[in-house]
KETOR-51335 format. One line per field, with one value per residue (C-alpha): residue number from 1; residue in three letters; x, y, z. Coordinates in steps of 0.02 Angstrom, whole numbers. Layout:
KETOR-51335
i <- (NUM, ...)
aa <- (ALA, ...)
X <- (X, ...)
Y <- (Y, ...)
Z <- (Z, ...)
***
This chain:
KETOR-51335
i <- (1, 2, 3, 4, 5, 6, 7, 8, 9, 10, 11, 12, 13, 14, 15, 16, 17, 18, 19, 20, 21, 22, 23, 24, 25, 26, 27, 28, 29, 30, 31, 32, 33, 34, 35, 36, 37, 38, 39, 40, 41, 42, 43, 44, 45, 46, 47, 48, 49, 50, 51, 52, 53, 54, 55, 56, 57, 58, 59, 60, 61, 62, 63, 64, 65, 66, 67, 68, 69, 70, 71, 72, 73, 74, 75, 76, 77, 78, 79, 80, 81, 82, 83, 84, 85, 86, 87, 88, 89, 90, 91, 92, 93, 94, 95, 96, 97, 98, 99, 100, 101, 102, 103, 104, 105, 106, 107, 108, 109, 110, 111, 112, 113, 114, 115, 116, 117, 118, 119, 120, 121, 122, 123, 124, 125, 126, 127, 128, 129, 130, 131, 132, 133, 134, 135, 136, 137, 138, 139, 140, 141, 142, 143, 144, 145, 146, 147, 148, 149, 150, 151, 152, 153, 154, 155, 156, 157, 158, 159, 160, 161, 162, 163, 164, 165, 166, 167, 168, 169, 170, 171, 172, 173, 174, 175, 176, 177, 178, 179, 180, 181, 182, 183, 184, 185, 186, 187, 188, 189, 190, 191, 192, 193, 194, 195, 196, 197, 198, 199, 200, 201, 202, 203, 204, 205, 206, 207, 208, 209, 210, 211, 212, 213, 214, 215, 216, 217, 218, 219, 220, 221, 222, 223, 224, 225, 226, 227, 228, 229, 230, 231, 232, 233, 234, 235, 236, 237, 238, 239, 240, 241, 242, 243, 244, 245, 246, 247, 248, 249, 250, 251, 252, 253, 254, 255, 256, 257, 258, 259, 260, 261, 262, 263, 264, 265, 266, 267, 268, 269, 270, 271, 272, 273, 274, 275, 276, 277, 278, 279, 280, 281, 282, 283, 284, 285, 286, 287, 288, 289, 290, 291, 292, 293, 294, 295, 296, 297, 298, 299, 300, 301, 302, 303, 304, 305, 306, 307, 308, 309, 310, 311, 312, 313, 314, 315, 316, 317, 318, 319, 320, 321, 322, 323, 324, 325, 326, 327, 328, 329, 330, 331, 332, 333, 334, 335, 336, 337, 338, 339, 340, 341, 342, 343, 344, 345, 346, 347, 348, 349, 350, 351, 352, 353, 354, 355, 356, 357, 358, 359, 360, 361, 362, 363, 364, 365, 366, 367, 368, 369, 370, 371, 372, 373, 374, 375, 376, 377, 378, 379, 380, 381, 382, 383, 384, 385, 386, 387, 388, 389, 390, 391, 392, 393, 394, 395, 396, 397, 398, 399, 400, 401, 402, 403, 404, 405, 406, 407, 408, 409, 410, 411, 412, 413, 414, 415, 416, 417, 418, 419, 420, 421, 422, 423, 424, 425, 426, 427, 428, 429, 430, 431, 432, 433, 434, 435, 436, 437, 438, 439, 440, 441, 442, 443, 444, 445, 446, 447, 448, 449, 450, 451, 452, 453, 454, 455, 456, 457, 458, 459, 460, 461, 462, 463, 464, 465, 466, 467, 468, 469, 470, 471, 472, 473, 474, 475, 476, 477, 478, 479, 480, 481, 482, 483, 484, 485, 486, 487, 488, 489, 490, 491, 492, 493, 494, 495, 496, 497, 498, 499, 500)
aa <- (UNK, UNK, UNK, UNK, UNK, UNK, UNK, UNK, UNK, UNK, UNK, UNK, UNK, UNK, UNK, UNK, UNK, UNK, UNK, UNK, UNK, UNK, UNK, UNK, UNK, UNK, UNK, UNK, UNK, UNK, UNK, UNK, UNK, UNK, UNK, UNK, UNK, UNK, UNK, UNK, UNK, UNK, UNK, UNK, UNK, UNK, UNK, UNK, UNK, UNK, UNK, UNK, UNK, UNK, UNK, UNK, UNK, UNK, UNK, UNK, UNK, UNK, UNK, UNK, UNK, UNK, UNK, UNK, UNK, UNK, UNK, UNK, UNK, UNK, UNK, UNK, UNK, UNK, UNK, UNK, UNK, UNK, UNK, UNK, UNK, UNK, UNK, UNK, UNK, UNK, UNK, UNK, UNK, UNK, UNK, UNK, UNK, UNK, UNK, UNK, UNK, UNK, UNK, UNK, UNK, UNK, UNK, UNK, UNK, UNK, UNK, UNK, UNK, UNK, UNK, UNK, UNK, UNK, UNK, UNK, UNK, UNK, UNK, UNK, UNK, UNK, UNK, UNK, UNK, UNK, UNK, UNK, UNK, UNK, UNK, UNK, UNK, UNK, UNK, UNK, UNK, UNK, UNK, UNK, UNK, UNK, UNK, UNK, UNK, UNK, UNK, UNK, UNK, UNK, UNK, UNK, UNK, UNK, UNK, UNK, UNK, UNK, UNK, UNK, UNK, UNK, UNK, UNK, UNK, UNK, UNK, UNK, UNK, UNK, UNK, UNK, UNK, UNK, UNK, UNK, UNK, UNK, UNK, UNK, UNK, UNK, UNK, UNK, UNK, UNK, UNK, UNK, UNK, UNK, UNK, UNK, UNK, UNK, UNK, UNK, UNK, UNK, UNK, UNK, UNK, UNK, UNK, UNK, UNK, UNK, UNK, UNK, UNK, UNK, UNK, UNK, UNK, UNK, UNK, UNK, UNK, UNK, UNK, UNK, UNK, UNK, UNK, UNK, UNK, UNK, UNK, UNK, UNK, UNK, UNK, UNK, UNK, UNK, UNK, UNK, UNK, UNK, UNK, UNK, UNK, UNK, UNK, UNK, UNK, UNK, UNK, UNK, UNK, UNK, UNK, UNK, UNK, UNK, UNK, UNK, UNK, UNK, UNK, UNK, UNK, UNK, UNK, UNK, UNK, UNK, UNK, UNK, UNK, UNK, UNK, UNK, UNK, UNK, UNK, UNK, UNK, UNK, UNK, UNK, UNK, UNK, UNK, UNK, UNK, UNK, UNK, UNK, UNK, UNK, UNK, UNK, UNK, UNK, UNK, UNK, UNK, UNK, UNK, UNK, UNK, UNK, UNK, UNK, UNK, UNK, UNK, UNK, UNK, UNK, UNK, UNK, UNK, UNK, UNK, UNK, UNK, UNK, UNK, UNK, UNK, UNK, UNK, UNK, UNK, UNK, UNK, UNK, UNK, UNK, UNK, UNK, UNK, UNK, UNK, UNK, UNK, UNK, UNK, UNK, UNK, UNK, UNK, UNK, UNK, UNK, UNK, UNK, UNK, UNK, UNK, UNK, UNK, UNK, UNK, UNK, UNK, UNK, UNK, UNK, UNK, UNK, UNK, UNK, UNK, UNK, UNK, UNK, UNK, UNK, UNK, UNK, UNK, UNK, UNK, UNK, UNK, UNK, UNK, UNK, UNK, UNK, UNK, UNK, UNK, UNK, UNK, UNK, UNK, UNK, UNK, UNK, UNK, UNK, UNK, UNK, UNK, UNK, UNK, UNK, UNK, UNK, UNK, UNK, UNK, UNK, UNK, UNK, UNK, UNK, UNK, UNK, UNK, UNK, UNK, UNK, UNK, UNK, UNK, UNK, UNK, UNK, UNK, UNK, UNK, UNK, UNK, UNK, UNK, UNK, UNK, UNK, UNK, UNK, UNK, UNK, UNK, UNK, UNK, UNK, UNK, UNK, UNK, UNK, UNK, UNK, UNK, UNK, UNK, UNK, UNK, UNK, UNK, UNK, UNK, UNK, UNK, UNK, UNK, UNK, UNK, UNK, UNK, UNK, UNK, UNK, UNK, UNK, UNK, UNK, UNK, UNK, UNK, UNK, UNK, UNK, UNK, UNK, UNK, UNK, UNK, UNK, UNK, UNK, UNK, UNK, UNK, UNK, UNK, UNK, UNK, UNK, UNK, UNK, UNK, UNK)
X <- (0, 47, 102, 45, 192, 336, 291, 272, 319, 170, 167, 173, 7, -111, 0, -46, -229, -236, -160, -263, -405, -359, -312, -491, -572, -472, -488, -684, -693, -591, -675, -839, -922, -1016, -1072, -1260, -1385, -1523, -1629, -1661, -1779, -1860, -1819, -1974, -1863, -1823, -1917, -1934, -1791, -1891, -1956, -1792, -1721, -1899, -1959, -1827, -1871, -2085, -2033, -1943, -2064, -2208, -2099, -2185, -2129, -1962, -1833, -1789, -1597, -1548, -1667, -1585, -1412, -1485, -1563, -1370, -1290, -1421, -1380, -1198, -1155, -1058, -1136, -1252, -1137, -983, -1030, -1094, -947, -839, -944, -979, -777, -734, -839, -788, -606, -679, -778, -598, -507, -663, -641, -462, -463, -612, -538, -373, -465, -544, -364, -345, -164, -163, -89, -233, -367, -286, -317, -489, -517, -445, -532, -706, -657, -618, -759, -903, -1018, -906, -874, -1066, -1140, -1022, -1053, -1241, -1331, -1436, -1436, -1353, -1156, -1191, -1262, -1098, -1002, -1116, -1131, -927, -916, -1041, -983, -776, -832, -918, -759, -661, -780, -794, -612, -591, -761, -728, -852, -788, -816, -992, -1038, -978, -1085, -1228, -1226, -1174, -1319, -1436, -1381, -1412, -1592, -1647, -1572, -1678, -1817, -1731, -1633, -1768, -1757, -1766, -1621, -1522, -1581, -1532, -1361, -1331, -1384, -1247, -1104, -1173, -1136, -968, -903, -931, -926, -793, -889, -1037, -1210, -1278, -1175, -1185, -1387, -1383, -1267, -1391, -1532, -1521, -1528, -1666, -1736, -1736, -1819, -1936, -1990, -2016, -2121, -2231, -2241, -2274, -2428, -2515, -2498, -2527, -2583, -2441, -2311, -2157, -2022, -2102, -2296, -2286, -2236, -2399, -2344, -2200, -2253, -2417, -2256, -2235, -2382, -2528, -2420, -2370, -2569, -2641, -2767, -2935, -2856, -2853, -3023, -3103, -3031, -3085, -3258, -3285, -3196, -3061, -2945, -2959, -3012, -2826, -2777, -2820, -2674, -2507, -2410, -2317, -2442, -2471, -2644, -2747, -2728, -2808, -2933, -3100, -3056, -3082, -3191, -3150, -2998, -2979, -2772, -2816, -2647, -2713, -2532, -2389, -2347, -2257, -2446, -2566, -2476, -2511, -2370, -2217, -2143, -2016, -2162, -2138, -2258, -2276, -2295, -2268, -2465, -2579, -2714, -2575, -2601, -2771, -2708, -2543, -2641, -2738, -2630, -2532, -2693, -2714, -2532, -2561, -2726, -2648, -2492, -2606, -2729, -2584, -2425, -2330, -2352, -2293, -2147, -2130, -2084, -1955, -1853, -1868, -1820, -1640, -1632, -1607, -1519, -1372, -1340, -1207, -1229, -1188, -1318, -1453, -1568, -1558, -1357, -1375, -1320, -1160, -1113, -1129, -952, -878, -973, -814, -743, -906, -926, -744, -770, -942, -873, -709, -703, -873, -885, -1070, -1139, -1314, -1458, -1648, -1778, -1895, -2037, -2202, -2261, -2415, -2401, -2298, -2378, -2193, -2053, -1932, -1761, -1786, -1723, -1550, -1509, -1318, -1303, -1142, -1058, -938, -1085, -1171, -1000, -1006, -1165, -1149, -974, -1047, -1222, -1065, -978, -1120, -1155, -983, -958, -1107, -1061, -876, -934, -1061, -908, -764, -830, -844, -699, -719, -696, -814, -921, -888, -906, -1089, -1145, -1113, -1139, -1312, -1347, -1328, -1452, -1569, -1552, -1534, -1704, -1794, -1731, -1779, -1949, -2027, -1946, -1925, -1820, -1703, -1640, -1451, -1468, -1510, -1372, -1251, -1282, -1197, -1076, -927, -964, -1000, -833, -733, -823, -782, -586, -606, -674, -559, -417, -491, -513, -329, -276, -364, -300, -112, -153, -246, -98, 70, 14, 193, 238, 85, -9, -147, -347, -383, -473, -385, -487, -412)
Y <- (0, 186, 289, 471, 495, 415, 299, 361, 277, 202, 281, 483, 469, 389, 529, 665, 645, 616, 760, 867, 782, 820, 988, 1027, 978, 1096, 1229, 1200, 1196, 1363, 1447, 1423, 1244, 1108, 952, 992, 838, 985, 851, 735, 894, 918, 786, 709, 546, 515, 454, 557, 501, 479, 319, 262, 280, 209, 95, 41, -91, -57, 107, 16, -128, 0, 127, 130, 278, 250, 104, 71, 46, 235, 255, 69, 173, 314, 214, 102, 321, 374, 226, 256, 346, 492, 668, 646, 752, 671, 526, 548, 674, 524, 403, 511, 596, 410, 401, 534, 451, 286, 389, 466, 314, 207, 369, 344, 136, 116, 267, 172, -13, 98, 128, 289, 364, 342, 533, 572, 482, 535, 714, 662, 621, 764, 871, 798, 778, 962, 1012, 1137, 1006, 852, 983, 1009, 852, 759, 902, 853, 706, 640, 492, 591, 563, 378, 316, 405, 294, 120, 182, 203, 33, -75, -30, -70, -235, -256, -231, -343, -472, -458, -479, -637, -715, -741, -740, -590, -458, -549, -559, -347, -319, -392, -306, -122, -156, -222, -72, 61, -18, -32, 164, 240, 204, 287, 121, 8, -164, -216, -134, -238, -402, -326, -271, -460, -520, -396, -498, -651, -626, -528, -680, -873, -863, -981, -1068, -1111, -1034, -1112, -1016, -877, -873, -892, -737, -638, -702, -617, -442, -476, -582, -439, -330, -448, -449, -285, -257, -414, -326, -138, -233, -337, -195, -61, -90, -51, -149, -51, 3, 216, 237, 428, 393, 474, 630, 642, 577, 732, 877, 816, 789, 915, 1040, 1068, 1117, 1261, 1297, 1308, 1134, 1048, 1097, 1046, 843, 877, 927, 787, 673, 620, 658, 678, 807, 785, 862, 1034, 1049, 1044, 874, 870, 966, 920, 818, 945, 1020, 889, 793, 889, 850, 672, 543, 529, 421, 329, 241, 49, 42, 182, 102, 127, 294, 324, 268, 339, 525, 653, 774, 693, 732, 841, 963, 894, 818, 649, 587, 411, 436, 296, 406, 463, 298, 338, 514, 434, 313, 454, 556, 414, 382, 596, 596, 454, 543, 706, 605, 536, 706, 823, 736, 891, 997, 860, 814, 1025, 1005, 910, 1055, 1125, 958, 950, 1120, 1112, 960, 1015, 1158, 1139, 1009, 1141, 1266, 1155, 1276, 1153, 1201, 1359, 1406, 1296, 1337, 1532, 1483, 1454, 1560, 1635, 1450, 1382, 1518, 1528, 1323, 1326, 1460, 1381, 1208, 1168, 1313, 1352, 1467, 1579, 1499, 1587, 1493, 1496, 1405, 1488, 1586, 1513, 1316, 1262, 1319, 1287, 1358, 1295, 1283, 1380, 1548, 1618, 1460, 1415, 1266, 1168, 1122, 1026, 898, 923, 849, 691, 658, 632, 546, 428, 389, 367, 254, 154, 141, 120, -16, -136, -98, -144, -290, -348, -330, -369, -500, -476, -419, -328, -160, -168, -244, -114, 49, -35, -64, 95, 214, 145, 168, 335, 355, 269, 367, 531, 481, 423, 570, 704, 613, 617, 764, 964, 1068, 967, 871, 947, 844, 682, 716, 731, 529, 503, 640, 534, 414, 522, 620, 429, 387, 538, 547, 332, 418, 540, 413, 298, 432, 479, 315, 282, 442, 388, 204, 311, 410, 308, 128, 77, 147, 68, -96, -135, -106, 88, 95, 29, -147, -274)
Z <- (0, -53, 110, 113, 241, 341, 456, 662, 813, 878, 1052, 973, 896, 1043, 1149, 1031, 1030, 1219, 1257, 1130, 1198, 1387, 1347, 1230, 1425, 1521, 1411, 1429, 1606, 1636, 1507, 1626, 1561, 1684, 1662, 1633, 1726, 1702, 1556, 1688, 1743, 1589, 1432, 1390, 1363, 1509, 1657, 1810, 1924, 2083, 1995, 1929, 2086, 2203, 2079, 1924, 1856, 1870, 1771, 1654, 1622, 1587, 1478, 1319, 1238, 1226, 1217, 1401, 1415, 1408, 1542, 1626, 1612, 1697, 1848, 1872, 1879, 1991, 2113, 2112, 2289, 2198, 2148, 2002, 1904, 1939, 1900, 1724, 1692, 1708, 1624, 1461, 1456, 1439, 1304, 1227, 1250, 1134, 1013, 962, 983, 857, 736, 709, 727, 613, 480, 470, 435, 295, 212, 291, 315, 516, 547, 452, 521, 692, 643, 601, 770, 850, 742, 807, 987, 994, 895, 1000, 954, 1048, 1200, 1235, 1195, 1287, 1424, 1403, 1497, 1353, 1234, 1085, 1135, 1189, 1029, 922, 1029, 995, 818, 787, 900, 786, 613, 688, 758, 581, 491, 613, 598, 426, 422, 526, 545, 738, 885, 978, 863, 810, 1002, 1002, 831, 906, 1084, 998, 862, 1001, 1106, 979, 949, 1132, 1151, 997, 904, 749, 737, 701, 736, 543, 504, 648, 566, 390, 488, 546, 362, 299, 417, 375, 181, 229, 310, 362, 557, 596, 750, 629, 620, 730, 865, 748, 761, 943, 962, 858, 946, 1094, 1059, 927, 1064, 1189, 1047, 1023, 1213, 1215, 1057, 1117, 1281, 1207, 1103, 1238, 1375, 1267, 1085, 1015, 926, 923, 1023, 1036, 1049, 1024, 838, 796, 890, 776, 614, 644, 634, 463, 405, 501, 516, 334, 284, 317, 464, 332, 262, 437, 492, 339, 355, 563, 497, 360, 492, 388, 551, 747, 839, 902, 740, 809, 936, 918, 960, 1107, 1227, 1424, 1407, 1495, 1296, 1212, 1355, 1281, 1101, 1136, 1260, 1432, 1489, 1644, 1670, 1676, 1780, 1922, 2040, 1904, 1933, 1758, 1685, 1799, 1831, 1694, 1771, 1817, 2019, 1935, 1854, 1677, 1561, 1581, 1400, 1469, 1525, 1482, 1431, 1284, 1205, 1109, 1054, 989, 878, 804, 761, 674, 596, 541, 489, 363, 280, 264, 194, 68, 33, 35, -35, -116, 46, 145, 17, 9, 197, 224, 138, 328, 391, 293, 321, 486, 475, 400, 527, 636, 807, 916, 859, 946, 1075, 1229, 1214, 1205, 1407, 1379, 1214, 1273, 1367, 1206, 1082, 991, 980, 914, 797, 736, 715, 599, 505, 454, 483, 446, 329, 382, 253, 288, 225, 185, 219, 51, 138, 148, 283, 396, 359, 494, 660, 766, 675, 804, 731, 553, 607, 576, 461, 419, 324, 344, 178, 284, 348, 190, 95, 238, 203, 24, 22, 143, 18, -97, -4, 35, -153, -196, -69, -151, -329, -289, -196, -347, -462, -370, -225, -38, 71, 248, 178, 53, 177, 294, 172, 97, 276, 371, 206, 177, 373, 377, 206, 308, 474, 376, 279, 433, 543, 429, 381, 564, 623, 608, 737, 816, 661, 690, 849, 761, 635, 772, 790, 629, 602, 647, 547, 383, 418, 427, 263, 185, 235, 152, -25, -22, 17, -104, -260, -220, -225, -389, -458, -431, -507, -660, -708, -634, -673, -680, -525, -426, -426, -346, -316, -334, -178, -62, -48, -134)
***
């Protein structure tokens, strides 16, 4: 293989990005950041920590709007004798410390130069967006680490076909499905069909099977239970609640009450999702909790003062607005298709400009906005939409559009592409593998993030924005290796991208 440069001792690089990774922290700290526990207040995700501390597992067992092991996480922190703070602070700067370490490891079993897939790292780790979310107590910064950690243990396994790295693919995959319903459990079994075809598992498949079993098993519990205790068969009941910000509130008010009237839609379709119950109890019949002594069911407030979306009397209003969000899908198809400009829109702006981050990232506000203007080269944006359509226009003012994440995003659909085409053509090896698997993730995750969602999409893209920045340093390595091979032939032999 071509070397971009000389070879380093192996100790200077692991020293370099743990000190600029150590330093990044201190800098942080003295410049006036905290470790913020202030969503365990307020996130509607999470559940109200007098029951995760009183009564774990019941809360845990009855969660139906959410995947429970974030909230499983949160109950083993809370129990730890240490300030609440502390404790997490540790817990998510050592994640921070693998999220640069899987950057760098999986960017280098991609063919990337290893100084330059160590300044890849760096150049996340230190990012504003790194700082706060990993400064943040809230899913976001744990699933970039299981994301990074599943598509490495891919490659590994794809390259060996051992049980170790299948037995870490499965409990990262499993992981990143029972955190977030954006990974849905079909694309885990379509993640485990992907390894199987990358490689014969050297213990057989029957062992094989069994290793994948149990985190689909676990899924499977959980959806079985969701549907007999609650009616619904998935992993999130409030999916109506998001799928209606798409859908009712891209038409107009006269549109709306005209399917309400007809009763084409709810009632529910005349407030806004995501509003304490007490908005949307006379636009329907009267509900009575059929589990009156599980507090995260029967309390419509939670202790802490929040809305309680976890409330059983939720359930019927969730359905119907799933229900409204699919006729309006089907009436009004161009305004729906019209908005998710907004979606993207907001998608691409940078991770850090995300309103919940807004007291810490006030700490570093020259940093952050010396960083999005020239390393993510975040360019102002007008919004063309129409006035008056949506009714929350959370998230579409003062728009700067990142070409930087823009550019990741499309070199990883490209290496997705790139990876099956090279794969149909030139057979299976773990880098192909690897490059089809985690490019066409992040399609699907960009798709289904942007589809359900407007106003905190920069959030959701902060999931994958690792990833798309390793996949685009591997087509950038891979078009320079190709360009070399194109014009020296004689002075290089080999397969232009690196995956021979």
């Amino acid at each position: 293989m071509t070397r971009f440069f000389p070879p380093v001792r192996r100790w200077a690089l692991p020293a370099a990005m743990l000190a600029a990774f150590v330093a990044s922290r201190v800098l942080a700290s003295r410049s006036g950041m905290i470790y913020d526990i202030s969503p365990i207040t307020y996130a509607w995700q999470i559940v109200d920590p007098v029951h995760l501390q009183a009564r774990p597992l019941e809360s845990l067992w009855y969660l139906h709007t959410q995947p429970p092991l974030f909230n499983a996480f949160l109950a083993a922190g809370l129990a730890v004798p240490l300030d609440t703070a502390v404790t997490f602070r540790i817990l998510f700067s050592a994640m921070g410390l693998g999220i640069m370490a899987l950057m760098h490891d999986l960017a280098v079993r991609l063919g990337v130069p290893r100084r330059v897939a160590a300044a890849l790292a760096v150049l996340f780790i230190v990012s504003p967006g790194a700082l706060l979310y990993e400064h943040w107590l809230f899913y976001e910064y744990p699933l970039v680490l299981l994301l990074l950690a599943t598509f490495d243990l891919f490659h590994r396994y794809a390259s060996t076909g051992r049980v170790r790295p299948l037995a870490g693919l499965a409990a990262a995959g499993g992981a990143l499905v029972l955190t977030r319903s954006l990974f849905h459990p079909v694309w885990l079994v379509l993640l485990f069909l992907a390894a199987a075809l990358a490689h014969r598992p050297r213990t057989g498949w029957r062992v094989a099977a069994a290793i994948a079993g149990v985190p689909l098993g676990l899924v499977a519990v959980l959806v079985v239970k969701n549907a007999v205790l609650f009616h619904s068969p998935s992993l999130s009941s409030w999916f109506g609640m998001n799928l209606s910000r798409t859908t009712n509130e891209q038409i107009a008010g006269g549109e709306r009450d005209a399917l309400v009237t007809s009763g084409a839609i709810s009632r529910y379709a005349e407030s806004l999702p995501f509003q304490p119950y007490a908005g949307y109890e006379a636009l329907g019949p009267p509900c009575t909790p059929a589990h009156p002594d599980i507090p995260v069911l029967a309390e419509p407030t939670a202790p802490r003062g929040s809305v309680n979306f976890n409330y059983e009397c939720y359930l019927p209003i969730y359905a119907a607005e799933q229900h409204d969000g699919l006729v309006i899908l089907r009436r009004y198809p161009r305004r729906v298709l019209a908005g998710q400009l907004a979606s993207y829109e907001i998608f691409f702006k940078a991770a850090s400009d995300y309103v919940f981050l807004e007291p810490q990232r006030a700490h570093i506000e020259g940093y952050a906005r010396w960083y999005r203007t020239w390393v993510e080269w975040a360019v102002p944006w007008d919004n063309p939409r129409p006035e008056g359509l949506r009714r929350d226009q959370t998230g579409l003012n003062d728009l700067h559009i990142s070409l930087l994440a823009v550019a990741a995003c499309a070199a990883a659909a490209a290496a997705g592409v790139l990876g099956v085409w090279r794969w149909r053509r030139h057979g299976m090896n773990a880098v192909r593998a690897t490059a089809a698997a985690a490019g066409l993730t992040t399609v699907l995750l960009t798709v289904a993030a942007n589809a359900f969602e407007i106003g905190e999409n920069n959030r959701f893209r902060f999931t994958i924005e690792p990833l798309t920045l390793v996949l685009l340093a591997a087509c950038v390595t891979w078009l320079v290796r190709w360009t070399r091979l194109r014009y020296a032939p004689r002075a290089a032999v080999g397969d232009p991208d690196g995956t021979a």
